[in-house]
C-alpha positions as YAML, in Angstrom:
chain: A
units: angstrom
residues:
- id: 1
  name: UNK
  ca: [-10.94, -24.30, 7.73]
- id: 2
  name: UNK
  ca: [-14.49, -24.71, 9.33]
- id: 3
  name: UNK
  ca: [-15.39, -27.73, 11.19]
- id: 4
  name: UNK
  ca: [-16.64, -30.35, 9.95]
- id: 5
  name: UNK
  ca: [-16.41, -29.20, 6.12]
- id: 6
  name: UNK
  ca: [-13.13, -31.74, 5.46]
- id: 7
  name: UNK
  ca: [-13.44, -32.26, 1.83]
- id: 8
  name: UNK
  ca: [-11.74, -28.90, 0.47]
- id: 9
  name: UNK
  ca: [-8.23, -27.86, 2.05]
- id: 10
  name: UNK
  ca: [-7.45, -24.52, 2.79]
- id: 11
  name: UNK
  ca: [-6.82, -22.80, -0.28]
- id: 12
  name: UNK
  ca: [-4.42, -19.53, -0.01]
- id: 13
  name: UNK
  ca: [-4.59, -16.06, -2.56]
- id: 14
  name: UNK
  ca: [-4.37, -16.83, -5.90]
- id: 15
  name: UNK
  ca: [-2.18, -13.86, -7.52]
- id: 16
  name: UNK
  ca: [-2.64, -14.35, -11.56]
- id: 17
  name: UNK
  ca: [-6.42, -15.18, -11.74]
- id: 18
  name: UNK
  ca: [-9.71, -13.14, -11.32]
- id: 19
  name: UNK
  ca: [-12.54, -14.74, -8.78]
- id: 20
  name: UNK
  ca: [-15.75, -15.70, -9.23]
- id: 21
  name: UNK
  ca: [-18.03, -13.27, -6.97]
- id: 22
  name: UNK
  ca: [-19.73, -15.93, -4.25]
- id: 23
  name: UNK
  ca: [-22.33, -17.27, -5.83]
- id: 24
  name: UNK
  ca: [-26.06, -17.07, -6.24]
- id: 25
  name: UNK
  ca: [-28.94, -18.63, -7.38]
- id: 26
  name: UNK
  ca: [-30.57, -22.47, -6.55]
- id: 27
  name: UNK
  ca: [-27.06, -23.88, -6.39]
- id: 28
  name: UNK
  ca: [-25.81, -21.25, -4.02]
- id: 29
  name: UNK
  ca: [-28.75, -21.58, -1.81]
- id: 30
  name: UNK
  ca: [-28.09, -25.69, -1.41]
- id: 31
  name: UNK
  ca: [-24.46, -24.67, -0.48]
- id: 32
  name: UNK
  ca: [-25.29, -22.64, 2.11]
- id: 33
  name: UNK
  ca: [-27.84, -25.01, 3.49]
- id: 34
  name: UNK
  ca: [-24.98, -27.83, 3.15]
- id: 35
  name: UNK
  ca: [-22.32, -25.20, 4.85]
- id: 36
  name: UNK
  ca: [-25.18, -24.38, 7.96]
- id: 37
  name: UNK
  ca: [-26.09, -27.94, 8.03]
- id: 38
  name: UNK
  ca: [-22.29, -28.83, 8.75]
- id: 39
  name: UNK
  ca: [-21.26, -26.10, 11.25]
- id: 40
  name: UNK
  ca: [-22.04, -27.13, 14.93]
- id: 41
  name: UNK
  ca: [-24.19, -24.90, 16.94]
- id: 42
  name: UNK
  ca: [-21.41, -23.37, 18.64]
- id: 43
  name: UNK
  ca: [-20.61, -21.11, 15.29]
- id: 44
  name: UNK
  ca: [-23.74, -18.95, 15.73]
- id: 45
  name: UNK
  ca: [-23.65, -15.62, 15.82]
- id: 46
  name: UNK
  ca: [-20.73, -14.03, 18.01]
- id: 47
  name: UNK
  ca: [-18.90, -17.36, 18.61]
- id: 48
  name: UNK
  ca: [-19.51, -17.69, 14.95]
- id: 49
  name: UNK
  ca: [-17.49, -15.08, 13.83]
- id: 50
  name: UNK
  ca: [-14.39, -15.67, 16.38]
- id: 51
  name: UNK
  ca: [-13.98, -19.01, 15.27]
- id: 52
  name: UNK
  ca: [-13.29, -17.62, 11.83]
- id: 53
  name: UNK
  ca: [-10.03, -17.19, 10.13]
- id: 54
  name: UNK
  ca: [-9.80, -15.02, 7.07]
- id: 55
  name: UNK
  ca: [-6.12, -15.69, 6.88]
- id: 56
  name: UNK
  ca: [-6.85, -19.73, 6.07]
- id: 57
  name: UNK
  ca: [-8.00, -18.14, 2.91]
- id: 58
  name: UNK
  ca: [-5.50, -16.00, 1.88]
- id: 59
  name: UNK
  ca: [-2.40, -13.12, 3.04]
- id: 60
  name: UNK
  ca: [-4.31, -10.31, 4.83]
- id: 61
  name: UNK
  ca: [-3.01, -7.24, 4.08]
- id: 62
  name: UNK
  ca: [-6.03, -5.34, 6.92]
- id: 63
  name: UNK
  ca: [-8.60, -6.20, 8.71]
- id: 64
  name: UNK
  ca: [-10.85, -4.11, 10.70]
- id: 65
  name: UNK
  ca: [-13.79, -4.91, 12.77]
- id: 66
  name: UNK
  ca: [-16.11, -2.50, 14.54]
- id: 67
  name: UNK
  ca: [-17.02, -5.32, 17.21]
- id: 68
  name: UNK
  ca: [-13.71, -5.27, 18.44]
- id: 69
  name: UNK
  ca: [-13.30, -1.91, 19.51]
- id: 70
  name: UNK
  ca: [-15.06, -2.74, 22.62]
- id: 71
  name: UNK
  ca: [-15.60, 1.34, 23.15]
- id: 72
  name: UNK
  ca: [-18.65, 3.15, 25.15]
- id: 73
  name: UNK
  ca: [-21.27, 3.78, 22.51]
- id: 74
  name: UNK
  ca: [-20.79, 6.67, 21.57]
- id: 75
  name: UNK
  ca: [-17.80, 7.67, 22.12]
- id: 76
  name: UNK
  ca: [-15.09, 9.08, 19.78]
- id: 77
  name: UNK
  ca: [-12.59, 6.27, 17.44]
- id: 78
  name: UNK
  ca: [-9.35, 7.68, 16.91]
- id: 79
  name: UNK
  ca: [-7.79, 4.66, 16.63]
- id: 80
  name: UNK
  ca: [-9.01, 2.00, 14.57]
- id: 81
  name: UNK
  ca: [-5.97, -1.03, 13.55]
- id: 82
  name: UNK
  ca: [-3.06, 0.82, 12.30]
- id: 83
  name: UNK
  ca: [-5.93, 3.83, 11.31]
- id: 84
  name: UNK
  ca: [-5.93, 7.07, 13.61]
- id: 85
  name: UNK
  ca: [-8.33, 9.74, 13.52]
- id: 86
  name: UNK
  ca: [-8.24, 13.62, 15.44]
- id: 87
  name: UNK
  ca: [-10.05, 16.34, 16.15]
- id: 88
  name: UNK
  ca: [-13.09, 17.17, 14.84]
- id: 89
  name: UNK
  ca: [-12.64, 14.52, 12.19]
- id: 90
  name: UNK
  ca: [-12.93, 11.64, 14.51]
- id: 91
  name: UNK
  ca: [-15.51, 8.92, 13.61]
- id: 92
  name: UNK
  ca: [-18.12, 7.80, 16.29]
- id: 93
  name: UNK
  ca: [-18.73, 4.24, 17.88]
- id: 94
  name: UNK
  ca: [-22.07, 2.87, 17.81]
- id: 95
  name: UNK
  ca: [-22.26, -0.28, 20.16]
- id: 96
  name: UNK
  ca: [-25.35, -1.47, 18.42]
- id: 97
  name: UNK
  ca: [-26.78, -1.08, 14.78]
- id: 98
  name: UNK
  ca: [-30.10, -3.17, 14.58]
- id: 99
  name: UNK
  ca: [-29.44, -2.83, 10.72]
- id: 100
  name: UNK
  ca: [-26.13, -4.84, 11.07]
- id: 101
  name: UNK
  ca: [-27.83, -7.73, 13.35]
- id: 102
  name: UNK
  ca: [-27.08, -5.57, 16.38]
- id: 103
  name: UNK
  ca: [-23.42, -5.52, 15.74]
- id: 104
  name: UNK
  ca: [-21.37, -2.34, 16.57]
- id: 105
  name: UNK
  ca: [-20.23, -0.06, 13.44]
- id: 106
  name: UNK
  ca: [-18.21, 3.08, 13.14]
- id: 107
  name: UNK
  ca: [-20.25, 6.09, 11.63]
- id: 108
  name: UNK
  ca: [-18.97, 8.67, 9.19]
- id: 109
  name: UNK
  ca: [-20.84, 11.93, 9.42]
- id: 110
  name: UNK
  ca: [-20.24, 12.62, 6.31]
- id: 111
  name: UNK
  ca: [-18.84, 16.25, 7.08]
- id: 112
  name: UNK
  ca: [-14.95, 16.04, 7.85]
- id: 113
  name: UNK
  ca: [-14.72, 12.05, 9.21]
- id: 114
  name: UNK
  ca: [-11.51, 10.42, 7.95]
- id: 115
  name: UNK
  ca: [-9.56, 8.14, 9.15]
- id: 116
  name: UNK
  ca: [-5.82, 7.46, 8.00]
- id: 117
  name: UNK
  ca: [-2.47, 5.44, 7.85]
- id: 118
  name: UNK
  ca: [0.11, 7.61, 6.34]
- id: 119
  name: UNK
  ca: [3.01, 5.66, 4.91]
- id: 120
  name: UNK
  ca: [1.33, 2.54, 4.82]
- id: 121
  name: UNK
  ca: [2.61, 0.92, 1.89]
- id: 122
  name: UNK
  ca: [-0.18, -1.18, 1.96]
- id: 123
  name: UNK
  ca: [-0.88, -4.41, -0.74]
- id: 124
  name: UNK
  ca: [-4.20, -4.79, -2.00]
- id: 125
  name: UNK
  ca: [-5.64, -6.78, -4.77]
- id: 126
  name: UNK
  ca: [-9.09, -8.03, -2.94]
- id: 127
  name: UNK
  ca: [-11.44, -5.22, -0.59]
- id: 128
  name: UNK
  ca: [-14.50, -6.19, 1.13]
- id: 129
  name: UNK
  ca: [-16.23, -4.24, 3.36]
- id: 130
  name: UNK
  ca: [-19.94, -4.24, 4.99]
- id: 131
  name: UNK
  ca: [-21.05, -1.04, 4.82]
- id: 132
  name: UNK
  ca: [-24.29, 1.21, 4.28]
- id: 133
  name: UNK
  ca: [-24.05, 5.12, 3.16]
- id: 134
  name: UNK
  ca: [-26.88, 6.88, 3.74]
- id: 135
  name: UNK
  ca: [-29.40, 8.78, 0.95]
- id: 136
  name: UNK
  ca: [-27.51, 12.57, 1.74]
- id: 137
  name: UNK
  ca: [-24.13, 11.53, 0.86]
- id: 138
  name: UNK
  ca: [-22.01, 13.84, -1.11]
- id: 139
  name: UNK
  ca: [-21.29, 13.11, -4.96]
- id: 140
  name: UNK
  ca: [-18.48, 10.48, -5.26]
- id: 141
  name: UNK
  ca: [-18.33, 10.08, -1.61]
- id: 142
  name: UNK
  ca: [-15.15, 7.80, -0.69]
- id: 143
  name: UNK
  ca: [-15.04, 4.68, 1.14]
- id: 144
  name: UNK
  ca: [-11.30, 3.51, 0.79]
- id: 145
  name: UNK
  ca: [-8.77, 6.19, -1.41]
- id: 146
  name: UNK
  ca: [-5.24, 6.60, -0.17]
- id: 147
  name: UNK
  ca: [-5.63, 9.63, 0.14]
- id: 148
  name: UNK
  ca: [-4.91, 11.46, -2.85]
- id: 149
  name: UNK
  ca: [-8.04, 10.99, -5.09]
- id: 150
  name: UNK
  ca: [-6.62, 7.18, -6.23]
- id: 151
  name: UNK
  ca: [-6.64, 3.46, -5.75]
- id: 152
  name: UNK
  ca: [-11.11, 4.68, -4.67]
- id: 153
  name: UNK
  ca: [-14.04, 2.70, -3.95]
- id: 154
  name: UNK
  ca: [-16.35, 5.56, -3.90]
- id: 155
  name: UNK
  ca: [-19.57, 6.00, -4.70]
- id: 156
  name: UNK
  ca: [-20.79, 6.49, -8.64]
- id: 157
  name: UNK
  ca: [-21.65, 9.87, -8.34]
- id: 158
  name: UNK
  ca: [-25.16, 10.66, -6.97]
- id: 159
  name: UNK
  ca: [-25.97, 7.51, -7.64]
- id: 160
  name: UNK
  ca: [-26.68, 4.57, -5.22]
- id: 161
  name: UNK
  ca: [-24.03, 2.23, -7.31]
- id: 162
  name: UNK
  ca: [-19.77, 2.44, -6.90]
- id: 163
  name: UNK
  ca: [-17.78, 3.48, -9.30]
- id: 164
  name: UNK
  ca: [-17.13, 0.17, -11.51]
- id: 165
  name: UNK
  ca: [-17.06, -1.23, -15.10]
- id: 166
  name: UNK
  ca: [-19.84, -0.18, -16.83]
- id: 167
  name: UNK
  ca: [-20.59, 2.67, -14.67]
- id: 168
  name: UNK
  ca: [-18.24, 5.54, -14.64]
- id: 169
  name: UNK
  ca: [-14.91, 3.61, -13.41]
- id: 170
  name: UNK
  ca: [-11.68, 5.77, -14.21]
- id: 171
  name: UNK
  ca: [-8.15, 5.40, -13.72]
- id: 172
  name: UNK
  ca: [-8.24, 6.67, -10.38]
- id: 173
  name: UNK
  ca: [-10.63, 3.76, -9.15]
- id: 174
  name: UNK
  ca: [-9.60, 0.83, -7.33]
- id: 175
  name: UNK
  ca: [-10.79, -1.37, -10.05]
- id: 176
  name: UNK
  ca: [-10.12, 1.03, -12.79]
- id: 177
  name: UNK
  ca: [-6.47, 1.84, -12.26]
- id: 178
  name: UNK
  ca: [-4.50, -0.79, -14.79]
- id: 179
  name: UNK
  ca: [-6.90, -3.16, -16.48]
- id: 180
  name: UNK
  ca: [-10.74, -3.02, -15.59]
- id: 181
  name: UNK
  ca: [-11.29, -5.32, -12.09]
- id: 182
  name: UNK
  ca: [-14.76, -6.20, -10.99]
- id: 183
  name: UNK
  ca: [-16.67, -4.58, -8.14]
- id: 184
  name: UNK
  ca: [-19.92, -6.67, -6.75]
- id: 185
  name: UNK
  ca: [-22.45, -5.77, -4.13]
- id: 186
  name: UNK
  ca: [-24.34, -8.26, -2.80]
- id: 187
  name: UNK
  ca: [-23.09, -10.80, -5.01]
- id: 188
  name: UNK
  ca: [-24.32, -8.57, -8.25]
- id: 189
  name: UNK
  ca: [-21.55, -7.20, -10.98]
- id: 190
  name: UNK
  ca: [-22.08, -3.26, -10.53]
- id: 191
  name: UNK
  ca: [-25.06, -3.66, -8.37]
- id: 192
  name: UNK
  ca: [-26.99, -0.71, -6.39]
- id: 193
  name: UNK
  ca: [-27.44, -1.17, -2.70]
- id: 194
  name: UNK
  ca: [-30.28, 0.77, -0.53]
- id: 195
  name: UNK
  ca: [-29.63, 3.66, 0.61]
- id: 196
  name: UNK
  ca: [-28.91, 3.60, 4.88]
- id: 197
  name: UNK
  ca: [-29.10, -0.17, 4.14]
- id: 198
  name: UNK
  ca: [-26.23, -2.79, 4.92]
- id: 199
  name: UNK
  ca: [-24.91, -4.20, 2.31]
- id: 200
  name: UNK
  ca: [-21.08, -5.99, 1.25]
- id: 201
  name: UNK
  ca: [-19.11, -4.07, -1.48]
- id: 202
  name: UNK
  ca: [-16.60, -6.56, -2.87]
- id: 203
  name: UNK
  ca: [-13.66, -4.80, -5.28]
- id: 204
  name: UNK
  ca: [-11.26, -6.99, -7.01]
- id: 205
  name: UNK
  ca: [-8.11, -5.27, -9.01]
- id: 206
  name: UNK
  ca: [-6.48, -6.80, -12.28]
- id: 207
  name: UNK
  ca: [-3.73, -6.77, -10.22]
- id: 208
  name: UNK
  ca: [-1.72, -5.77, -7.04]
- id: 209
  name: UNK
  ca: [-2.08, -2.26, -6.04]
- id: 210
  name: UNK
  ca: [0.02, -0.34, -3.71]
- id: 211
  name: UNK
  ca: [-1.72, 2.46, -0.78]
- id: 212
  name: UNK
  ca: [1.33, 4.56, -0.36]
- id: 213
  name: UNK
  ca: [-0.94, 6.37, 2.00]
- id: 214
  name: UNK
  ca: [-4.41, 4.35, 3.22]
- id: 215
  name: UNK
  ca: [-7.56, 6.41, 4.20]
- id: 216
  name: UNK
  ca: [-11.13, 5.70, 4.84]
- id: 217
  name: UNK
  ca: [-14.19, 7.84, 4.60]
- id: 218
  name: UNK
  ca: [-12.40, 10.42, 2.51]
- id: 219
  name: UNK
  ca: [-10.89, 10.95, -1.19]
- id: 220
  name: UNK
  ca: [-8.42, 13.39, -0.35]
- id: 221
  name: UNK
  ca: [-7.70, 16.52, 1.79]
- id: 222
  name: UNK
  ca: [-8.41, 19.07, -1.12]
- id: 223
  name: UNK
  ca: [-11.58, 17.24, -2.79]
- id: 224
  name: UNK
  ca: [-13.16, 15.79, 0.93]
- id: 225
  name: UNK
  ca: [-15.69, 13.64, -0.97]
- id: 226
  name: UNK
  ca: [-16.53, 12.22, 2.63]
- id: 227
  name: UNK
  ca: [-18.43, 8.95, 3.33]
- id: 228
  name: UNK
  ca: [-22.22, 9.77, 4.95]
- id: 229
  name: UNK
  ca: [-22.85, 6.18, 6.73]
- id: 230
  name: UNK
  ca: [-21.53, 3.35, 8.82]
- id: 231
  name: UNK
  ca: [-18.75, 0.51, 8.68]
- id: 232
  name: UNK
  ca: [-18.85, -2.47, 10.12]
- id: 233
  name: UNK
  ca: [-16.06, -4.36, 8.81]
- id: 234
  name: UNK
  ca: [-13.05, -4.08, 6.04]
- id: 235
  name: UNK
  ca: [-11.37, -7.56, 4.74]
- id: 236
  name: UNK
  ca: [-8.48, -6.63, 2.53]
- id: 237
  name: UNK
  ca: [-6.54, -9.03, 1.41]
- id: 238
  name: UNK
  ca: [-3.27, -9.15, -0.81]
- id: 239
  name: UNK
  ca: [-3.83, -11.49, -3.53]
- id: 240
  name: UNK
  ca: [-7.74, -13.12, -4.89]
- id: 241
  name: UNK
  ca: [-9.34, -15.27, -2.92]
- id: 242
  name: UNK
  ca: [-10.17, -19.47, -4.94]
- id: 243
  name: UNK
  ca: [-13.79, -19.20, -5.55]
- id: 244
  name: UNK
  ca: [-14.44, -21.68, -2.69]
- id: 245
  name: UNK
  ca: [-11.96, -18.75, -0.44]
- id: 246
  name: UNK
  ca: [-14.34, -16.10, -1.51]
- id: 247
  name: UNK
  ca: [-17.88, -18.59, -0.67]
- id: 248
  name: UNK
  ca: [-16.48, -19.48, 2.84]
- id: 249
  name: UNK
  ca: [-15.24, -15.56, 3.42]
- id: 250
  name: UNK
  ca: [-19.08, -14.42, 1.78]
- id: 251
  name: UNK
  ca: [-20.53, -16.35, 4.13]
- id: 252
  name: UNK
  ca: [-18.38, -15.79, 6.91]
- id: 253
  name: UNK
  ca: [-19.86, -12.10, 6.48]
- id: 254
  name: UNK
  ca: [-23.80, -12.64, 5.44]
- id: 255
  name: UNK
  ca: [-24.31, -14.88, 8.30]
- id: 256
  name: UNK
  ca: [-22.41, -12.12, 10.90]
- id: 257
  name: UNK
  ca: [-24.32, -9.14, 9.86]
- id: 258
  name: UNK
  ca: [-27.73, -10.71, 8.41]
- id: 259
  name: UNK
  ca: [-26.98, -9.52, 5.11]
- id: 260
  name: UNK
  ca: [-28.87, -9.98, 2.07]
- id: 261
  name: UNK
  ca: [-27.62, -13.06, 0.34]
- id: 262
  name: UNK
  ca: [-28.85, -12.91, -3.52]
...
């Protein structure tokens, strides 16, 4: 829990209900101010970010972060968490990104970049990820698949939007596999994002979903479908997040990469 905000307890995953995305509007701007207003000085930036704990808001199935790689910029990721990359399909470190508040991200060319956990086995009911794909990404171009054209968050076609309800979700979606889920960006039900621009992709499943196989930056060997642009961080957790979870985690993430907040 964050210093000095004592009034809510920790609240962990909540498996049988959907969440509300963070929220927006006048009343989400006065929480924020309240939330900035009660974190000491000490949780800026960098020491902002360490001092947070995703798992006092619910069972983390993965979590990745480009700033702790601590690599040469530059250089070559083949290993990334449990994720390992080879070849000429490795991913490149980049130490700083002005667009992600100078943080460090892992670029996808786009080409043949994938990285990949076989056998996994993987739990996954809430994604989030800050991201940005750039304007020449391929058609359907996958963020998160495991690996065999399912369980995607991929781009909606040629479009700068995901795959989601109301916008060509199928079975073989993240949030279209079972019962529609919802997918926000930037706090907006099937919103578009700028293309080359930052931006947080949240995907929430009707249910618990199973990676067999996890991958990132690519659909599937056959189809390649590869992701054109950078990641900073993925947040997966097992279950959904209480509504105040999924405010403290959307912060958590604005406020580390400058991100837009309505």
């Amino acid at each position: 829990m964050w210093p000095g905000i004592a009034a809510t307890a920790k609240n962990p995953a909540q498996k049988d209900s959907m969440p509300f995305p963070f929220r927006s509007g006048p009343g989400a701007l006065l929480r924020r101010l309240v939330l900035a207003a009660c974190l000491p000085l000490a949780l800026v930036g960098e020491s902002f970010s360490q001092q947070f704990d995703p798992a006092d808001y619910g069972d983390v199935a993965l979590h990745l972060k480009a700033n702790e790689l601590g690599q040469v910029n530059g250089t070559e990721v083949t290993e990334w968490g449990p994720l390992g990359a080879g070849g000429s399909s490795t991913p490149t470190y980049i130490a700083s990104d002005a667009r992600f508040n100078d943080m460090p991200v892992v670029r996808f060319d786009g080409v043949n970049d994938v990285m990949k956990r076989s056998g996994a086995n993987l739990t996954a009911r809430t994604i989030l990820a800050v991201v940005a794909l750039e304007e020449d990404a391929g058609n359907l171009a996958g963020l998160i698949s495991n690996g065999s054209d399912g369980l995607n968050v991929r781009r909606g076609d040629s479009s700068n939007r995901y795959r989601s309800p109301g916008f060509n979700m199928d079975g073989n979606d993240f949030v279209g596999n079972g019962s529609p889920g919802q997918l926000h960006v930037n706090q907006v039900a099937t919103g578009t994002y700028g293309y080359g621009q930052p931006h947080l992709v949240m995907a929430v499943a009707s249910s618990e979903k199973i990676y067999g196989n996890f991958w990132i930056g690519s659909a599937s060997s056959s189809l390649g479908r590869y992701w054109n642009g950078s990641i900073a961080e993925v947040l997966i957790y097992e279950g959904v997040l209480s509504p105040e979870g999924l405010e403290r985690v959307g912060w958590y993430l604005q406020k580390k990469y400058d991100l837009p907040t309505d």
